[in-house]
Biopython code that builds the backbone (N, CA, C, O; Angstrom):
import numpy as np
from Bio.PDB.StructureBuilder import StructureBuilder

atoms = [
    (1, "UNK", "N", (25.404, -37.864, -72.343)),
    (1, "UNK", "CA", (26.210, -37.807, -71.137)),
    (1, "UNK", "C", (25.318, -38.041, -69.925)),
    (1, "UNK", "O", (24.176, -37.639, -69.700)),
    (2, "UNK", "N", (26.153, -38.809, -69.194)),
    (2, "UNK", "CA", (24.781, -39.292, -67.728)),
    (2, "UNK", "C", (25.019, -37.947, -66.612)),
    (2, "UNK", "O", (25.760, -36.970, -66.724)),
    (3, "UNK", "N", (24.075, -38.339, -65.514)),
    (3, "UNK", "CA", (24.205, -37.202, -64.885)),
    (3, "UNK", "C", (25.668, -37.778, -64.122)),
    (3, "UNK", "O", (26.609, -37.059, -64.460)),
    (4, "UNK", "N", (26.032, -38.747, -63.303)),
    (4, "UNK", "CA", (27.326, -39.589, -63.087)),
    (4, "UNK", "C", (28.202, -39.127, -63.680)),
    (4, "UNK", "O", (28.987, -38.554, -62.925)),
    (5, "UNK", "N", (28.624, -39.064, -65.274)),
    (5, "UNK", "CA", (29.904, -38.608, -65.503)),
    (5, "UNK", "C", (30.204, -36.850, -65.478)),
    (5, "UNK", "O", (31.247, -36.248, -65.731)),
    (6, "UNK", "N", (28.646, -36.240, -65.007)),
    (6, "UNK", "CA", (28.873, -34.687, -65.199)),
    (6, "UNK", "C", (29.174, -34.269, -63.782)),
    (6, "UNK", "O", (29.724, -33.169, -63.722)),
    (7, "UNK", "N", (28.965, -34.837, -62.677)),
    (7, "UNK", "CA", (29.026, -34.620, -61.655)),
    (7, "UNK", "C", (30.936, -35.419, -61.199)),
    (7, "UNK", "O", (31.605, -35.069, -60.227)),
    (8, "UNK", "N", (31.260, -36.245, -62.011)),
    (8, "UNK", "CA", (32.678, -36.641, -61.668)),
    (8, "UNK", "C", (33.435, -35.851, -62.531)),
    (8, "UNK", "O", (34.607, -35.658, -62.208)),
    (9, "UNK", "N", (32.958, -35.287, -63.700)),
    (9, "UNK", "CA", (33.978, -34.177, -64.241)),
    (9, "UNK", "C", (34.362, -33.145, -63.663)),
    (9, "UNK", "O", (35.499, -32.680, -63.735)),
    (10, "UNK", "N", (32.707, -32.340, -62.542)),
    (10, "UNK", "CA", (33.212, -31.389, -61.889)),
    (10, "UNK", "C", (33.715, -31.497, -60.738)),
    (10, "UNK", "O", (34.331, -30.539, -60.270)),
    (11, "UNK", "N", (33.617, -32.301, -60.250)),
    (11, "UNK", "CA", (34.596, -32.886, -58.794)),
    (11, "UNK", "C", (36.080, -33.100, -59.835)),
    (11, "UNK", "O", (36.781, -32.250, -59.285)),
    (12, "UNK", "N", (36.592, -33.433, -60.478)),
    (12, "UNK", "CA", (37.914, -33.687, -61.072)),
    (12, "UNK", "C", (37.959, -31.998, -61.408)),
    (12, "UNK", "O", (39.098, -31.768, -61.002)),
    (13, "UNK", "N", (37.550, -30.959, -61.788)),
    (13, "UNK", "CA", (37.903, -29.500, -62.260)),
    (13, "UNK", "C", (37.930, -29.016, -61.240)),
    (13, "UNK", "O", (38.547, -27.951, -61.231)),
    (14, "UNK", "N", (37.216, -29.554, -59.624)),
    (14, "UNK", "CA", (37.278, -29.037, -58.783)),
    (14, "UNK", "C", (38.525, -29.305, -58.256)),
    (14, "UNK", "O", (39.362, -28.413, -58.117)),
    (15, "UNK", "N", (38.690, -30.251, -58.005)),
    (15, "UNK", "CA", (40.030, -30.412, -57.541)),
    (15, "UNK", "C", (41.176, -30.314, -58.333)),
    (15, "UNK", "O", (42.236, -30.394, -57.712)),
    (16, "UNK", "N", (41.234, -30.179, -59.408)),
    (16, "UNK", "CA", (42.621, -29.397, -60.093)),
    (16, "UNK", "C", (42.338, -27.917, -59.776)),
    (16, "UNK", "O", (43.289, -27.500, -59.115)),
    (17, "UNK", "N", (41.655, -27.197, -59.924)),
    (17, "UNK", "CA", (41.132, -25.760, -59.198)),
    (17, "UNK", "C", (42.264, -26.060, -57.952)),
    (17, "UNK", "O", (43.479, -25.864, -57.937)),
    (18, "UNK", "N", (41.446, -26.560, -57.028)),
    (18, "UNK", "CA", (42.499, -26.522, -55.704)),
    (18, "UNK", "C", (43.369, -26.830, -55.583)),
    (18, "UNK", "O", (43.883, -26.575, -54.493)),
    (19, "UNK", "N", (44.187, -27.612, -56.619)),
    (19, "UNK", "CA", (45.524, -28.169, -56.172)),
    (19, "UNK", "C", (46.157, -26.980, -57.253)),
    (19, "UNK", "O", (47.333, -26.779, -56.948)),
    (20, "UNK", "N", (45.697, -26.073, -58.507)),
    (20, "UNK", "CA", (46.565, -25.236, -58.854)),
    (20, "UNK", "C", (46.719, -23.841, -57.999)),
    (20, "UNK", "O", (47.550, -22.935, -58.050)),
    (21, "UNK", "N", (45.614, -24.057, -57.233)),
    (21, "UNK", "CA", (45.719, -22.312, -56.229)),
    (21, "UNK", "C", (46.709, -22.885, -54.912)),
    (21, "UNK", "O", (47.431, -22.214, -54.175)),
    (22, "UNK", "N", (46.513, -24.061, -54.907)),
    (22, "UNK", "CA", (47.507, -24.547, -53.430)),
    (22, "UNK", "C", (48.926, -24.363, -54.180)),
    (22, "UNK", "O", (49.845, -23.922, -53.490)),
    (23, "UNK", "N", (49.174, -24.652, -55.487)),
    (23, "UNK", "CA", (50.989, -25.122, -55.848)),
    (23, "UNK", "C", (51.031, -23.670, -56.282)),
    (23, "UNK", "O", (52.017, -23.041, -55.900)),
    (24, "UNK", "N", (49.995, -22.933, -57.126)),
    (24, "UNK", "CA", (50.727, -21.456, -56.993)),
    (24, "UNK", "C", (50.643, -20.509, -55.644)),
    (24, "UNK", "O", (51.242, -19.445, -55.801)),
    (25, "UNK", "N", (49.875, -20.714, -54.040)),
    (25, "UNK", "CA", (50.324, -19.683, -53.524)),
    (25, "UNK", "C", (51.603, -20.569, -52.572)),
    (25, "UNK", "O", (52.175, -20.084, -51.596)),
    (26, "UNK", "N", (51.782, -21.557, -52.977)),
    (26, "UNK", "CA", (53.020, -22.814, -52.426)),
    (26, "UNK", "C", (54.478, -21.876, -53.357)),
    (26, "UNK", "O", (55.639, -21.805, -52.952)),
    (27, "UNK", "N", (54.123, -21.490, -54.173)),
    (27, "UNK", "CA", (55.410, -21.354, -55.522)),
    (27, "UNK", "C", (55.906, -20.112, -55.172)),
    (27, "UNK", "O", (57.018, -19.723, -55.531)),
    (28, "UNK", "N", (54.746, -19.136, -54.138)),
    (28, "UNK", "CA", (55.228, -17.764, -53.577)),
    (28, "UNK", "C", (56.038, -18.034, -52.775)),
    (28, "UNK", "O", (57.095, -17.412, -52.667)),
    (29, "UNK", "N", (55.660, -19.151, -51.954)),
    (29, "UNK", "CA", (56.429, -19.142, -50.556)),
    (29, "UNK", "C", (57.830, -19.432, -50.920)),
    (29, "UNK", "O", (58.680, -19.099, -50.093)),
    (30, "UNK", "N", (58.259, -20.055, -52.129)),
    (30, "UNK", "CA", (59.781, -20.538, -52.493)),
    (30, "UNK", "C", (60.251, -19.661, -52.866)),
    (30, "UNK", "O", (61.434, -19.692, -52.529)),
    (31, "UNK", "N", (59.924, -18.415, -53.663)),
    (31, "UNK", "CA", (60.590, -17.372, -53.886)),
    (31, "UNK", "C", (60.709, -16.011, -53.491)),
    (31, "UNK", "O", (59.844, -15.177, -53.222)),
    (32, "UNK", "N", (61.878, -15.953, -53.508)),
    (32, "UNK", "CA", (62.781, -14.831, -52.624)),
    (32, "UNK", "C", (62.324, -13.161, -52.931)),
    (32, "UNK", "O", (62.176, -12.216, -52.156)),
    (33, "UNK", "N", (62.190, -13.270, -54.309)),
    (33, "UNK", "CA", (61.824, -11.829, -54.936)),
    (33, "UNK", "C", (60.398, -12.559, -55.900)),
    (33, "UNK", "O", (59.981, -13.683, -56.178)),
    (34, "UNK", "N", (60.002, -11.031, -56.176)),
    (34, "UNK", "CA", (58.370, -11.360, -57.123)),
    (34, "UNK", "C", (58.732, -11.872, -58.550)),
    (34, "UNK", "O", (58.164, -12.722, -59.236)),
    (35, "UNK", "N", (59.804, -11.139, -58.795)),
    (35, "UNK", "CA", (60.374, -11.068, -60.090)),
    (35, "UNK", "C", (60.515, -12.791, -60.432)),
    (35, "UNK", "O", (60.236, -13.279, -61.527)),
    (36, "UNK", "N", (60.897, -13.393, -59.508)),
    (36, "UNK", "CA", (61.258, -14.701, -59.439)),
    (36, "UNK", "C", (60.288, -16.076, -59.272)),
    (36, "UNK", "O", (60.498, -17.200, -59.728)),
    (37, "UNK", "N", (59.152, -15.592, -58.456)),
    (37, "UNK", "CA", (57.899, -15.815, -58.834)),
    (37, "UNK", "C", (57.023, -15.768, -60.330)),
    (37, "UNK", "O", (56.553, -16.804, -60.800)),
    (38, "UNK", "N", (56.926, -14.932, -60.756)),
    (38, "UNK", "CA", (56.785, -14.699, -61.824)),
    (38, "UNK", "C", (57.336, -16.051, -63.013)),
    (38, "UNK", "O", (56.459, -16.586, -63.691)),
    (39, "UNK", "N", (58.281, -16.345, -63.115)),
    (39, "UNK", "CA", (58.596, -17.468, -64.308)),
    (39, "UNK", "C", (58.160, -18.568, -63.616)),
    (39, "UNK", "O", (57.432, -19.329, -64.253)),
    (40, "UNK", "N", (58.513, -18.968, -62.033)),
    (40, "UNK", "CA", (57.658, -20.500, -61.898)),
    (40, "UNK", "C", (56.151, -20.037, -61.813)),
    (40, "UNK", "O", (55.619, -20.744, -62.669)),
    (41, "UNK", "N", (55.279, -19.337, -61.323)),
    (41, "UNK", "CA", (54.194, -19.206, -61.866)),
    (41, "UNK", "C", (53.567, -19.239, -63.366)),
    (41, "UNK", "O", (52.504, -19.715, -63.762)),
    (42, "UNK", "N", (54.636, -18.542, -64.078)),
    (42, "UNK", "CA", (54.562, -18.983, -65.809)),
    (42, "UNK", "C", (54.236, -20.820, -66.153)),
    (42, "UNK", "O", (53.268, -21.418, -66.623)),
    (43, "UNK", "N", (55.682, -21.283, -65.606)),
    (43, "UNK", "CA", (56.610, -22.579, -65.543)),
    (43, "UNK", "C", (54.765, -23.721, -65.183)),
    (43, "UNK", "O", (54.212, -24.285, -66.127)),
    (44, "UNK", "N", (54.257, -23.787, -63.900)),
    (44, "UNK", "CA", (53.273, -24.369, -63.068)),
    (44, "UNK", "C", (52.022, -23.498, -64.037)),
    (44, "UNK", "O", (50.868, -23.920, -63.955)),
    (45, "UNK", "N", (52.219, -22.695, -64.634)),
    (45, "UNK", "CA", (50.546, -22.878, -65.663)),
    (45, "UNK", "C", (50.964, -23.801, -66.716)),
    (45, "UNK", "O", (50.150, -24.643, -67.093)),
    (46, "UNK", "N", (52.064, -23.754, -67.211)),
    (46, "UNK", "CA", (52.171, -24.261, -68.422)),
    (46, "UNK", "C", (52.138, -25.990, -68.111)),
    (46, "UNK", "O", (52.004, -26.591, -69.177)),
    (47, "UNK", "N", (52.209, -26.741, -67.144)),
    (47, "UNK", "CA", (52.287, -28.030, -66.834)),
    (47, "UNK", "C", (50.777, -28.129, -66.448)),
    (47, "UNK", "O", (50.359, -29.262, -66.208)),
    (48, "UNK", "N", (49.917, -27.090, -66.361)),
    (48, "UNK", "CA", (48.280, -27.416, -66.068)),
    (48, "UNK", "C", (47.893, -27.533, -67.705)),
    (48, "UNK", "O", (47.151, -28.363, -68.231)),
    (49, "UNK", "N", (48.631, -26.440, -68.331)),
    (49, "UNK", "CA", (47.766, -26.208, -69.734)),
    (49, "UNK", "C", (48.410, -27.157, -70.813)),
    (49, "UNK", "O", (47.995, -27.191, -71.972)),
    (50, "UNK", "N", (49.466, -27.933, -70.344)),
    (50, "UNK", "CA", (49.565, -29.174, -70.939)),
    (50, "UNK", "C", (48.693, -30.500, -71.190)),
    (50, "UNK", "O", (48.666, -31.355, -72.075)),
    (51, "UNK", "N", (47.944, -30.254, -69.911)),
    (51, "UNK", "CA", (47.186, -31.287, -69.998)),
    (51, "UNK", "C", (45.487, -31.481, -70.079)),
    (51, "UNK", "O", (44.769, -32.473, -69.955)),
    (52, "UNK", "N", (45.172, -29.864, -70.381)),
    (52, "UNK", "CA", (43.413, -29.478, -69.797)),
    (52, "UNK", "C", (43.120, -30.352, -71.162)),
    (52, "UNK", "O", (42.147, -31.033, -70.838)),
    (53, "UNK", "N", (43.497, -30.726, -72.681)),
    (53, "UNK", "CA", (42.726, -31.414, -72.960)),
    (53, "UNK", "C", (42.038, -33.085, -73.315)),
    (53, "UNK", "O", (41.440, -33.675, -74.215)),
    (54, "UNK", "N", (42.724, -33.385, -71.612)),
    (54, "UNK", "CA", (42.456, -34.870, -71.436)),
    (54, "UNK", "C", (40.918, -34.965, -71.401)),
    (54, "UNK", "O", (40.200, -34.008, -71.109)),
    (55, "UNK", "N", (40.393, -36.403, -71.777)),
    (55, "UNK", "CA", (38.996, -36.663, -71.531)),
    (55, "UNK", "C", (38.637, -37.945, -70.847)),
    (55, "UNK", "O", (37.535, -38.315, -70.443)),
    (56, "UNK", "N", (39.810, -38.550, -70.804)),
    (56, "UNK", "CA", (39.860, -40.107, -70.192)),
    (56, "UNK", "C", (38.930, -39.827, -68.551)),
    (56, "UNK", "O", (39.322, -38.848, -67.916)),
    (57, "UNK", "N", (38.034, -40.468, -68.069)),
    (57, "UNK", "CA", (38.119, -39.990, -66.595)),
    (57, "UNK", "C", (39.445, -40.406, -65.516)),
    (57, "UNK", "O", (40.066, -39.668, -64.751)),
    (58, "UNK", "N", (39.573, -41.575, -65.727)),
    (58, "UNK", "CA", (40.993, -42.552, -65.524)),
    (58, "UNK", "C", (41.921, -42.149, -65.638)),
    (58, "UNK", "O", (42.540, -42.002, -64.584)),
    (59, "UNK", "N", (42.400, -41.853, -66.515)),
    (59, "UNK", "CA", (43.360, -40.826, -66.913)),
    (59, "UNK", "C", (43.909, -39.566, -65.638)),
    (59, "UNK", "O", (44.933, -39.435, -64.967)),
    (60, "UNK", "N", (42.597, -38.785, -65.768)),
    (60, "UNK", "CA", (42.758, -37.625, -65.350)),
    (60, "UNK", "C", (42.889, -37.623, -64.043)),
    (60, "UNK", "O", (43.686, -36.843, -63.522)),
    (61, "UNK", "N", (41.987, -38.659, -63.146)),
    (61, "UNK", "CA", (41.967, -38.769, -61.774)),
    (61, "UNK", "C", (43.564, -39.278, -61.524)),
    (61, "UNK", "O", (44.278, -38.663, -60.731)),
    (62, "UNK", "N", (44.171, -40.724, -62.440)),
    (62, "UNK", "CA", (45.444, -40.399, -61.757)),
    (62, "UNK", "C", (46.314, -39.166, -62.041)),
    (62, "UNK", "O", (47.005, -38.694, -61.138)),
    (63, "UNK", "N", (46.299, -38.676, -63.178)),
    (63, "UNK", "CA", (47.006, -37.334, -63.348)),
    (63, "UNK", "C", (46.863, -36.868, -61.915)),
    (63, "UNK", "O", (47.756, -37.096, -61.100)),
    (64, "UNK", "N", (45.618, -36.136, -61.555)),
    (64, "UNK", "CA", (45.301, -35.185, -60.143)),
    (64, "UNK", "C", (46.151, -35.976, -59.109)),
    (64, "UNK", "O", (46.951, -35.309, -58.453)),
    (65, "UNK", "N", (46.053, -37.807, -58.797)),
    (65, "UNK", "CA", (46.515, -37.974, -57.414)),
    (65, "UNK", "C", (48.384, -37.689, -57.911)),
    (65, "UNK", "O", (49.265, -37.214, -57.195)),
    (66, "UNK", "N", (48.458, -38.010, -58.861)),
    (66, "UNK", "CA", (50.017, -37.827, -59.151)),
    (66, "UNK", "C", (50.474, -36.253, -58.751)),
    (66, "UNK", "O", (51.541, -36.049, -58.172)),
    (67, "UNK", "N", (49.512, -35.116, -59.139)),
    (67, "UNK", "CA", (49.853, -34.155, -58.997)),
    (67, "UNK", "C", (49.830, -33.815, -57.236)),
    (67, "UNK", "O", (50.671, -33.214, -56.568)),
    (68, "UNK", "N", (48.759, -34.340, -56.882)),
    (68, "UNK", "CA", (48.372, -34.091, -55.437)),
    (68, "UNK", "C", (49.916, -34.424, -54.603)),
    (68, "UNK", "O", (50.573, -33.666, -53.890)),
    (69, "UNK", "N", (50.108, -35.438, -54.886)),
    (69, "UNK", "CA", (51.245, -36.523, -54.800)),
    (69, "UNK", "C", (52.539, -35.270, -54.717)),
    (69, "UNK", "O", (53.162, -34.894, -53.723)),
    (70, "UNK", "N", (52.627, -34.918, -55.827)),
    (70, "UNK", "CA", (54.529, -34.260, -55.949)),
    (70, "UNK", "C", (53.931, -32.528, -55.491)),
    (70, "UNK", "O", (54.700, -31.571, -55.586)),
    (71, "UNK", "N", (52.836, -32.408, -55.127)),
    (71, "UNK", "CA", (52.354, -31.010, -54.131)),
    (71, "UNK", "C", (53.417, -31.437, -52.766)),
    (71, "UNK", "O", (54.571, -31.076, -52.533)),
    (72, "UNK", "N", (52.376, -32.468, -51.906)),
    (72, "UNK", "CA", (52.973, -33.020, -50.856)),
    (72, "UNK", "C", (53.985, -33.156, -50.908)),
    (72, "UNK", "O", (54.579, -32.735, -49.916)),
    (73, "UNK", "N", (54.690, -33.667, -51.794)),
    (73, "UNK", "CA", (56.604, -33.940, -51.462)),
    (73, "UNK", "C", (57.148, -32.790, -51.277)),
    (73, "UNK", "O", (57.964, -32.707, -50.359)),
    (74, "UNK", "N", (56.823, -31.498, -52.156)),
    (74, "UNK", "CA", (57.603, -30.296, -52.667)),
    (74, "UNK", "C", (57.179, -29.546, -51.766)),
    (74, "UNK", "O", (58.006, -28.637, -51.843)),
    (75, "UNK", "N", (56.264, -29.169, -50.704)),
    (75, "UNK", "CA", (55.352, -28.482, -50.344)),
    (75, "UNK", "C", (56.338, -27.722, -49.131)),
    (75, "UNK", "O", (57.007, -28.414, -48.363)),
    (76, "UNK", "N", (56.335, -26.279, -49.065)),
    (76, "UNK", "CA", (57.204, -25.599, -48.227)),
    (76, "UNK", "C", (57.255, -25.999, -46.949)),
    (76, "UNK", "O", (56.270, -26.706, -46.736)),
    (77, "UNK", "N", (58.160, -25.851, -45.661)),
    (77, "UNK", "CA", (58.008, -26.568, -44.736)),
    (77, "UNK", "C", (58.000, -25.426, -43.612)),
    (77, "UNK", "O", (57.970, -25.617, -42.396)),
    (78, "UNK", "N", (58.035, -24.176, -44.292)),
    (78, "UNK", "CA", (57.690, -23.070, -42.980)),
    (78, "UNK", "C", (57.196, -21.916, -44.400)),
    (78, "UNK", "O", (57.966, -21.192, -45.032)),
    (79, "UNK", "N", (56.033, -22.027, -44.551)),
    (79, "UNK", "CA", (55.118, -21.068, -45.133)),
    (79, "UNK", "C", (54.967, -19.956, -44.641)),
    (79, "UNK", "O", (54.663, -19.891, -43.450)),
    (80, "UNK", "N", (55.172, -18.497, -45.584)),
    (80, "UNK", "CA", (54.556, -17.354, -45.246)),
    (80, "UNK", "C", (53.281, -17.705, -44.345)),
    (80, "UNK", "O", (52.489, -18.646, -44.390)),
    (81, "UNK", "N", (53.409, -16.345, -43.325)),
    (81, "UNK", "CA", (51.516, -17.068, -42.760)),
    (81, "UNK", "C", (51.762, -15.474, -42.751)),
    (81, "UNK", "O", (52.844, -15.024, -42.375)),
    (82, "UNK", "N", (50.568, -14.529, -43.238)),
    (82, "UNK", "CA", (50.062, -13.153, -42.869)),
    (82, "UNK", "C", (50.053, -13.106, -41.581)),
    (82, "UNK", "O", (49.718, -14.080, -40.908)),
    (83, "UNK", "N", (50.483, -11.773, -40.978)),
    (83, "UNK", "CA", (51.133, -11.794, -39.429)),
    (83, "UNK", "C", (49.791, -11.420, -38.260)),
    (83, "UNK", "O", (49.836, -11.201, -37.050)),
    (84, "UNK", "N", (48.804, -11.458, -39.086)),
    (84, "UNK", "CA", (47.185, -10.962, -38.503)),
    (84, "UNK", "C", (46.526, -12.027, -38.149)),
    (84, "UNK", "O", (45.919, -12.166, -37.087)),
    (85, "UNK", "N", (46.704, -13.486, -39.773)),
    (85, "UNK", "CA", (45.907, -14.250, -39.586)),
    (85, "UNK", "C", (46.147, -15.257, -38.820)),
    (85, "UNK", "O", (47.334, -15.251, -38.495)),
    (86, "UNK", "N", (45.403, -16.375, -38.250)),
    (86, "UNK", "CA", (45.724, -17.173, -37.744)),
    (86, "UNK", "C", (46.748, -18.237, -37.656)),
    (86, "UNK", "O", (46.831, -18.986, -38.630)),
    (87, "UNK", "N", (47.587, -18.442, -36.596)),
    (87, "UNK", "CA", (48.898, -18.667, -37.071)),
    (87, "UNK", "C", (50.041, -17.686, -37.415)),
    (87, "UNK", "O", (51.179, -17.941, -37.809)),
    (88, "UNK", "N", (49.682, -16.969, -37.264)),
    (88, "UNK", "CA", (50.903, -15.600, -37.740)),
    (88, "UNK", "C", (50.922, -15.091, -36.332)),
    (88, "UNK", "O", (50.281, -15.459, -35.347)),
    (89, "UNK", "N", (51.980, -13.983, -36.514)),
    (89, "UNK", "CA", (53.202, -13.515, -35.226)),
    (89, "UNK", "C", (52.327, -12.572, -34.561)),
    (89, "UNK", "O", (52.683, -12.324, -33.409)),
    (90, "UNK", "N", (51.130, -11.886, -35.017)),
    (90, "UNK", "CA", (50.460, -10.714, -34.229)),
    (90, "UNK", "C", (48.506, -11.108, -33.890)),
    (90, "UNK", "O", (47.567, -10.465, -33.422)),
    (91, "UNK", "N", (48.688, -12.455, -34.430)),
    (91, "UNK", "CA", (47.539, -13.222, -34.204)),
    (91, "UNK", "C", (46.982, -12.966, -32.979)),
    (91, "UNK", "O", (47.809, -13.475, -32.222)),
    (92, "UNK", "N", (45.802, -12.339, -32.050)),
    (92, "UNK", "CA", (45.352, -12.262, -30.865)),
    (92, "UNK", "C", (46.368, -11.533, -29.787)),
    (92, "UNK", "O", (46.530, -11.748, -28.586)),
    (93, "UNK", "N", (46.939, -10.664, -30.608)),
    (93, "UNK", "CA", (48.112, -10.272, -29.580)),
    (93, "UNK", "C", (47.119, -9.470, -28.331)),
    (93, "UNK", "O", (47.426, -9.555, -27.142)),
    (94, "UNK", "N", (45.966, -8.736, -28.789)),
    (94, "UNK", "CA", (45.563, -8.020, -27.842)),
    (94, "UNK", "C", (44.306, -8.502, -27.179)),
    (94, "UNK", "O", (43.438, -7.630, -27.192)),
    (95, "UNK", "N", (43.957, -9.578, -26.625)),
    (95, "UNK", "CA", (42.891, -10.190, -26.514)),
    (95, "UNK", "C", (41.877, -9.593, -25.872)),
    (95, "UNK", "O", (42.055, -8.617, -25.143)),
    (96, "UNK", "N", (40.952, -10.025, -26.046)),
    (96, "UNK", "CA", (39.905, -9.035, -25.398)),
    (96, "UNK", "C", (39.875, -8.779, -24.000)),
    (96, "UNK", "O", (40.321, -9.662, -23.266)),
    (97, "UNK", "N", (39.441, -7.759, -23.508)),
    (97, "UNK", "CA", (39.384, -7.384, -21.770)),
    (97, "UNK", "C", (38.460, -8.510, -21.134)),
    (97, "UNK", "O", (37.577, -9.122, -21.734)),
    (98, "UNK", "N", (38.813, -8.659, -19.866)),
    (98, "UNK", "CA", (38.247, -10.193, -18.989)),
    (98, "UNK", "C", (36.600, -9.154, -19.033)),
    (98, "UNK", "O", (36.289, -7.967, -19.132)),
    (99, "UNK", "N", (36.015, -10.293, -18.910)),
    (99, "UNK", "CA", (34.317, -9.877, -18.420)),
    (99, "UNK", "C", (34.369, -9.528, -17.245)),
    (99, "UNK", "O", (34.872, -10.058, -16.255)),
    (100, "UNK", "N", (33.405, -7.899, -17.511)),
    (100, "UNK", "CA", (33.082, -7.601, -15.883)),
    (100, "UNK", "C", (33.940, -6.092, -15.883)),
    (100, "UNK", "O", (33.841, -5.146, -15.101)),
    (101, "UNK", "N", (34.790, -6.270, -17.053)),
    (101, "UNK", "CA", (35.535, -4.941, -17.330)),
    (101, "UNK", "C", (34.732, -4.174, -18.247)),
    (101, "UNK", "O", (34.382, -4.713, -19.297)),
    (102, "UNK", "N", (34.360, -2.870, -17.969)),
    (102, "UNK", "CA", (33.744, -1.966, -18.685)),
    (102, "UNK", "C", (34.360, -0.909, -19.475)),
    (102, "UNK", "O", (34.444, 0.053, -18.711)),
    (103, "UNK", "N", (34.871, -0.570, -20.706)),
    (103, "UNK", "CA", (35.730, 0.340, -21.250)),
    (103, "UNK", "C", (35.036, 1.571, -21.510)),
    (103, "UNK", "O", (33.885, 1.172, -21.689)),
    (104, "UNK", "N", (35.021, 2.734, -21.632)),
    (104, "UNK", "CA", (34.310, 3.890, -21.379)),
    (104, "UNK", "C", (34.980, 5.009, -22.578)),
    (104, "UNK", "O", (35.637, 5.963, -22.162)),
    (105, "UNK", "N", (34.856, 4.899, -23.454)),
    (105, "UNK", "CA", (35.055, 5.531, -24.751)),
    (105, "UNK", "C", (34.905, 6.998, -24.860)),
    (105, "UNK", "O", (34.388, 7.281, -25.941)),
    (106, "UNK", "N", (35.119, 7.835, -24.273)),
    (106, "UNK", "CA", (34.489, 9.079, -24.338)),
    (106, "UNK", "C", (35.546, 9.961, -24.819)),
    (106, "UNK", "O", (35.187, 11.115, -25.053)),
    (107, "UNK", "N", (37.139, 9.584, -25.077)),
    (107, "UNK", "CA", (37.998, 10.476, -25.773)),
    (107, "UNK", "C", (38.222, 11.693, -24.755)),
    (107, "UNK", "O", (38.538, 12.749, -25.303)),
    (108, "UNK", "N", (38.117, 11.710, -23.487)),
    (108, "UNK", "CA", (38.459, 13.063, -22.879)),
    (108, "UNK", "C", (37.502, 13.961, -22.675)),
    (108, "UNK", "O", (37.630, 14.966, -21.975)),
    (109, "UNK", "N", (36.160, 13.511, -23.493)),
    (109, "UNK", "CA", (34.777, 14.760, -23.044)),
    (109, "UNK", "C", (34.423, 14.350, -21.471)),
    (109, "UNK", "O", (34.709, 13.234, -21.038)),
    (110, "UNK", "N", (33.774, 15.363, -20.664)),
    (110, "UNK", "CA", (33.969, 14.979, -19.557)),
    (110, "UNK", "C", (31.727, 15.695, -19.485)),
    (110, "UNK", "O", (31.162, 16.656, -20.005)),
    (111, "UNK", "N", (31.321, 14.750, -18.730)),
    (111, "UNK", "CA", (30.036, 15.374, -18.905)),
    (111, "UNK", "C", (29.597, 16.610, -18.168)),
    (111, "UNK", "O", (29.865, 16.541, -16.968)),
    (112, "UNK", "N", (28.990, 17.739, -18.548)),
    (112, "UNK", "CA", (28.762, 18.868, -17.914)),
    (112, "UNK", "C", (27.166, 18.598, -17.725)),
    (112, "UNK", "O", (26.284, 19.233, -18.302)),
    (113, "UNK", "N", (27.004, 17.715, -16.961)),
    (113, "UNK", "CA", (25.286, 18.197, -16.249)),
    (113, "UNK", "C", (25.229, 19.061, -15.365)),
    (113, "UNK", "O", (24.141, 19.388, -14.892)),
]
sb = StructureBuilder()
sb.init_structure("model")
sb.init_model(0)
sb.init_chain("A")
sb.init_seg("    ")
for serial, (resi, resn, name, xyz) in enumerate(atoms, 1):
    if name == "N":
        sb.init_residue(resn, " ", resi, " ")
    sb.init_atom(name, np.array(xyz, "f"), 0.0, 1.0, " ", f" {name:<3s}", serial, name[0])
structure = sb.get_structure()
């Protein structure tokens, strides 16, 4: 095996890696309850583990753009976003104080010199 085809196998595992963590946290966003999640998460392993034992390189790369391919078509069009992280509803709600403002932390102790 050359070093060429070991380095295009793991770029091809790499990117099925990412396109199965993109279509399963994609497969959360379509469903309503967990319970329901649960079988297309079943459903989307079983169409990966159909095919892990290809060896063609050809093959496999179009497999990935095909898959990449019907990601993009299917792909939710208003995604959960965590309401902290960026893009979400409470993102920077409290932004930091302007410079030049000094905040003074002391909880109510008052100094007795």
């Amino acid at each position: 095996m050359s070093s060429s085809y070991l380095a295009r196998r793991a770029a091809q595992k790499q990117r099925v890696r990412l396109l199965y963590r993109r279509a399963l946290k994609d497969t959360l966003n379509w469903a309503v309850h967990r319970h329901l999640f649960y079988d297309d998460a079943d459903e989307l392993r079983k169409k990966f583990d159909a095919n892990k034992n290809v060896e063609d390189l050809e093959t496999i790369d179009r497999m990935i753009a095909s898959g990449e391919a019907n990601y993009n078509k299917f792909r939710h069009p208003d995604p959960y976003i965590v309401p902290w992280a960026p893009g979400g509803s409470k993102f920077c709600r409290n932004p930091q104080p302007p410079s030049g403002i000094e905040i003074v932390y002391n909880y109510g102790r008052e100094d007795n010199d």
